[in-house]
C-alpha positions in Angstrom: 58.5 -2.7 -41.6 58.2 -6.1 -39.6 55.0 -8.2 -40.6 52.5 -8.9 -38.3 52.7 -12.4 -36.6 49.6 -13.8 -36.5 48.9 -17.0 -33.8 46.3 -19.8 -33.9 45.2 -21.7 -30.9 43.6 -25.4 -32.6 42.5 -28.5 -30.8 43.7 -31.9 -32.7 40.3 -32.5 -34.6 40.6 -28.8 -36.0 44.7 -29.6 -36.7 43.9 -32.6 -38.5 41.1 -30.8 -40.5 43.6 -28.2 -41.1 46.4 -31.0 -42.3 44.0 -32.9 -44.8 42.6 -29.6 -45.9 46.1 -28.2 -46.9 47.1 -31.6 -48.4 44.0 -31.8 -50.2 45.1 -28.4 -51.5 48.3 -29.5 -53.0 47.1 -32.6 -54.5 44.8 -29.8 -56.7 47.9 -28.0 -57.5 49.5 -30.9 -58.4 46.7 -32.2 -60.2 47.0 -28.2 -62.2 50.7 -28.2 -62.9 51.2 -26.0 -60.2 53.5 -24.2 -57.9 53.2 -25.8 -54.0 56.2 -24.5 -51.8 54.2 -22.3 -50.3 51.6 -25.0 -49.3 54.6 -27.8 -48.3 56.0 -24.8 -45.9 52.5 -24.7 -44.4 52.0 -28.2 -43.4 55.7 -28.1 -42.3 54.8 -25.3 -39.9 51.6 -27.3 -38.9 53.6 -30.3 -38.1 56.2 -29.0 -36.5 53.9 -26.4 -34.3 54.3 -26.7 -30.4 52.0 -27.7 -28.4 50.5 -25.5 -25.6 48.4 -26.4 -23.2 45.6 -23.9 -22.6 43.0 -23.5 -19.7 39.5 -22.6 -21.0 36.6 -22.0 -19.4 33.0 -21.8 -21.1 30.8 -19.4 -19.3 
C-alpha cells in the first residue's frame, strides 16, 4: 500500500522557524552521538521545496 502524502503550505517566517528548529534538532543529535539522515533529508526537502503562490482571504 502507497503512504499517504502529506502537504504543508508555510510562509517564510514559519520556513525559517522550521529550518532553525530542524537544525537545532541535529546539533542535539550530534551533540548525543546520534543518527541524523533522517533529519539532513528533512532540511533537504525544506530547502529544495517549491514555492507556490497562494491567494488567501481572512473572513
Amino acid at each position: 500500500m502507497r503512504e499517504k502524502k502529506t502537504h504543508l503550505y508555510l510562509d517564510g517566517k514559519e520556513r525559517r522557524l522550521l529550518l532553525h528548529s530542524l537544525v537545532e534538532l541535529k546539533n542535539q543529535l550530534i551533540r548525543q552521538g546520534r543518527y541524523t539522515d533522517p533529519v539532513d533529508e528533512l532540511i533537504f526537502r525544506v530547502m529544495n521545496a517549491p514555492a507556490k503562490r497562494m491567494k488567501i482571504e481572512y473572513i
